[in-house]
Structures are given as C-alpha cells and as structure tokens.
C-alpha positions in Angstrom: -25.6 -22.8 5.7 -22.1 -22.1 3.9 -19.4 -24.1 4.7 -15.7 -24.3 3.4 -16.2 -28.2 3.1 -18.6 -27.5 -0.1 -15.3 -25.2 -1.6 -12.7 -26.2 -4.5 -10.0 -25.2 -5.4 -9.0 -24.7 -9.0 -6.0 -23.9 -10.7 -5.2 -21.9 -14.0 -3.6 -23.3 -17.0 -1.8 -20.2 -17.2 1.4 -20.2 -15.3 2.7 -17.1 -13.6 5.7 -17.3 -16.0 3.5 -17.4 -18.6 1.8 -13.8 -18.0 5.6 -12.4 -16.7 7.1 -13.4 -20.5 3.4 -11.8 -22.2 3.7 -8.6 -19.9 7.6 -8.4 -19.8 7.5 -7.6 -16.2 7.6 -9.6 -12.3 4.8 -8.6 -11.0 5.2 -6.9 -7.4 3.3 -5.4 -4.7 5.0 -2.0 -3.5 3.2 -1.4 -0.2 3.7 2.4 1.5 2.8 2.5 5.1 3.5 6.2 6.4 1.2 8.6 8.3 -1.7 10.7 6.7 -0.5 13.3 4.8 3.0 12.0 4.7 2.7 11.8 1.0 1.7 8.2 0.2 -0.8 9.4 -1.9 0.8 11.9 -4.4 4.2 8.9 -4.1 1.8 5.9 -5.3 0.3 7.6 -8.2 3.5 9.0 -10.2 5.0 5.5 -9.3 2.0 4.6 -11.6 2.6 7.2 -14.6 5.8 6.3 -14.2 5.5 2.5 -14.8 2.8 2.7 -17.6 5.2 5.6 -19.0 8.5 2.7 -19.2 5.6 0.1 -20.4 4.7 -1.6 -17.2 1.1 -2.7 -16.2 0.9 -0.8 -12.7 -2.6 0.0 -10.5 -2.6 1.7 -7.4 -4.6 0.3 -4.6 -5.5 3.6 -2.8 -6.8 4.4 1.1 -9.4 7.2 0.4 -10.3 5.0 -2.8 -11.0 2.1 -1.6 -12.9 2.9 1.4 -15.5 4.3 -1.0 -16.2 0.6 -2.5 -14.9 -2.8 -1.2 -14.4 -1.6 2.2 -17.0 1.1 2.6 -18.8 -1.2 5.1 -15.8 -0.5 7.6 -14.7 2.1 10.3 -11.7 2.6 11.8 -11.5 0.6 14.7 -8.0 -1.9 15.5 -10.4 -4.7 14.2 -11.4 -3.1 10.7 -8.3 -1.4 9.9 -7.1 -5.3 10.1 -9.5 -6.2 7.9 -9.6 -3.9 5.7 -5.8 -4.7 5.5 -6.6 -8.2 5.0 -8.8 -7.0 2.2 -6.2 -5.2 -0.1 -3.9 -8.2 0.4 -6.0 -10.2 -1.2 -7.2 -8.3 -3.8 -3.2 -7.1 -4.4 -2.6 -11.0 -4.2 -5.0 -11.5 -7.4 -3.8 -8.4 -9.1 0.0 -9.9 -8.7 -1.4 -13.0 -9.9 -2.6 -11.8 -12.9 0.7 -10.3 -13.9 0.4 -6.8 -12.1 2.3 -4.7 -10.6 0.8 -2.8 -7.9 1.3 -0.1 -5.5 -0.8 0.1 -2.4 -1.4 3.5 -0.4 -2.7 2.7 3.1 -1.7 4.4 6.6 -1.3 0.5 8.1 -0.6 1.2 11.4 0.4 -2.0 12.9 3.4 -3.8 12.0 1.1 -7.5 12.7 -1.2 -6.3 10.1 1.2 -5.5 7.5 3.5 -9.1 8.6 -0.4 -10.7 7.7 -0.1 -8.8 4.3 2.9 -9.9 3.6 2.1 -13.5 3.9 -1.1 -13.0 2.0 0.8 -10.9 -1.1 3.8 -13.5 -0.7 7.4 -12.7 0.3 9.1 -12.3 -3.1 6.6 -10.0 -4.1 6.0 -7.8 -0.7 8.3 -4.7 -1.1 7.4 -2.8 2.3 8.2 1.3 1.9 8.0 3.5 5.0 7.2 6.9 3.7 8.2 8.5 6.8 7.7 12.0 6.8 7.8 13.1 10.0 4.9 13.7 12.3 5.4 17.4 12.4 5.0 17.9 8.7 2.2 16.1 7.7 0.6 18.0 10.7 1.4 20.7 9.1 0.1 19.8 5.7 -2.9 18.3 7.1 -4.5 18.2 3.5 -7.7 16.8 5.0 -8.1 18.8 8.0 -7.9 15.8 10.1 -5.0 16.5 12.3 -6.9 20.0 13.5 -9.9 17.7 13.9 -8.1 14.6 16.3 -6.1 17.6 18.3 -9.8 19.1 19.1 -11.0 16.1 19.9 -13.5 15.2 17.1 -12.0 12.6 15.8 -11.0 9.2 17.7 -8.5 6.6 16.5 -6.3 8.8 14.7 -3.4 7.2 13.5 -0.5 9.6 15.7 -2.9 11.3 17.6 -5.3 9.2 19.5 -3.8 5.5 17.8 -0.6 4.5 17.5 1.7 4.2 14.6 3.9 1.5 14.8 7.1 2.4 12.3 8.4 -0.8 10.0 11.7 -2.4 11.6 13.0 -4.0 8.2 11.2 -1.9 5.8 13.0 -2.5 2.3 13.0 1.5 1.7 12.4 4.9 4.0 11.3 7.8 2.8 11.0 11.3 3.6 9.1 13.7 1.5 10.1 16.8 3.8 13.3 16.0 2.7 13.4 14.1 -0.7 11.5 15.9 -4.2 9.2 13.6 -5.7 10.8 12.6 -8.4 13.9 11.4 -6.1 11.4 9.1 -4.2 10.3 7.8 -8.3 14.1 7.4 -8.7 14.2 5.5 -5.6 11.4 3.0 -5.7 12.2 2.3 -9.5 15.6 1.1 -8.2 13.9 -1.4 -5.8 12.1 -2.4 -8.3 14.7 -3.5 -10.5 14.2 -0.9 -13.0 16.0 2.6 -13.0 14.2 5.3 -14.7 18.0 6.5 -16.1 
C-alpha cells in the first residue's frame, strides 16, 4: 500500500540562481484566465514567439493541449476542473524550477482554484492576466461551436452559460481583445514581465 511515510525529499545542487544567471532570465508563470474564445489561446502563443524571438526560454501550457495528455482522464465537473488546475500548477511549478518561463492558457473559472495555483507556482512568480473579452464577443466568435452547443442545451457546465465565471479581483493585468490588437496585448504582457519589446 503507498504511503507518503516511505517519500524523500531531495534537493538539487543546482540553485535557482544558478539556471537564472545560465538562461539570463527570472523564470515566471504568466497565467490567462478569460472565457473560451476570449483569445487566450492565440495571446499565449505569440507571447511565446515573442520570448524565444528576444532570447527567452518560454513554453505554453495550453487548455485544448493538455486535456489531450496529462489530464485526458478528466471532465469538466467543479471537482476536475480543480484538479486539473492543480495539475498545471505543478507541472508550471517544475518548469519555473527549471529556469522557464511559462505561459499557461486555461478558462479557470474559480478564483479558489486559481488562489491554489498561485500558492503551488509561488507568489513572485504567479503573474495572474484576465483576458477579458467580453461575454458577447467570444459568443460571437465561438471558434469551437461550443457556445451554439451550451445555448441548445448539449452541453452542461459551460463556463458562462451553464457554470459560472468568477472574474479575478486583483488580477496583475486585464485584457480585452475586442478592443486591444494582438500585438498591443504582446506589448502589454512584455511590460509585466519586465521586458519591453521597444
């Protein structure tokens, strides 16, 4: 029978300041939270062309992506959207660990399940974005068809149709793709980042 009594702990020899001075970079975890179709998406991955393009080591945790391997054994229930939250912590955790930046792209509906992130990832490093397109438009983008479906009534727990959405209350950026280009939002998150593109 497993037990955590039988587990040890062991550290590196390889500080964290160690890989920051070899990779010239502090690594961070940029986490967008937004609705689906709000952009998150088509934000995380020119955040990562951008990086690599000014010489950063950046990876992009993605929703869609991920559900296809380390959390394809999970639905979409209040339970295993927490733990599947609790999942790309962790694994965003290690990647930081190693010297990484990283971006995460994951609807996140509740505000306790990204607080739980946050501890996981660690304070200094958790950079919490609300891409907050508004409801409206990403109904009206609807990419995947999904909205159509929830408003028929085919799909159940959809996040801000049938689940809640519960919007960040100190997010360290907003932002609204109806209303800001892409390469603004680039701009934007490079500045949080300590690292302007210009």
């Amino acid at each position: 029978m497993h037990s955590q009594h039988y587990l040890i702990r062991h550290f590196s020899q390889v500080l964290p300041e160690d890989r920051e001075n070899r990779l010239r970079q502090r690594p961070r975890t940029i986490w967008l939270t937004g609705l689906s179709g709000s952009g998150k998406s088509t934000l995380a991955f020119a955040l990562e062309r951008t990086l690599m393009d000014l010489g950063k080591l950046a990876y992009t945790l993605d929703g869609d992506n991920i559900r296809h391997g380390l959390c394809r054994d999970l639905g979409f229930s209040a339970s295993d959207r927490s733990e599947n939250i609790r999942r790309i912590a962790e694994v965003a955790h290690l990647m930081n660990e190693a010297g990484l930046i990283v971006i995460t792209s994951f609807i996140s509906p509740y505000r306790e399940d990204r607080e739980m992130a946050r501890a996981i990832i660690g304070e200094e490093r958790f950079i919490e974005v609300h891409v907050s397109t508004p409801l409206v438009t990403c109904e009206l983008r609807d990419p995947k068809g999904l909205y159509r479906k929830a408003r028929a009534g085919e799909l159940a727990n959809f996040t801000g149709i049938s689940a809640p959405y519960e919007e960040p209350l100190t997010a360290h950026l907003s932002l609204d793709t109806s209303r800001l280009s892409l390469d603004e939002c680039v701009e934007q998150l490079l500045s949080v980042l300590g690292m302007p593109k210009t």
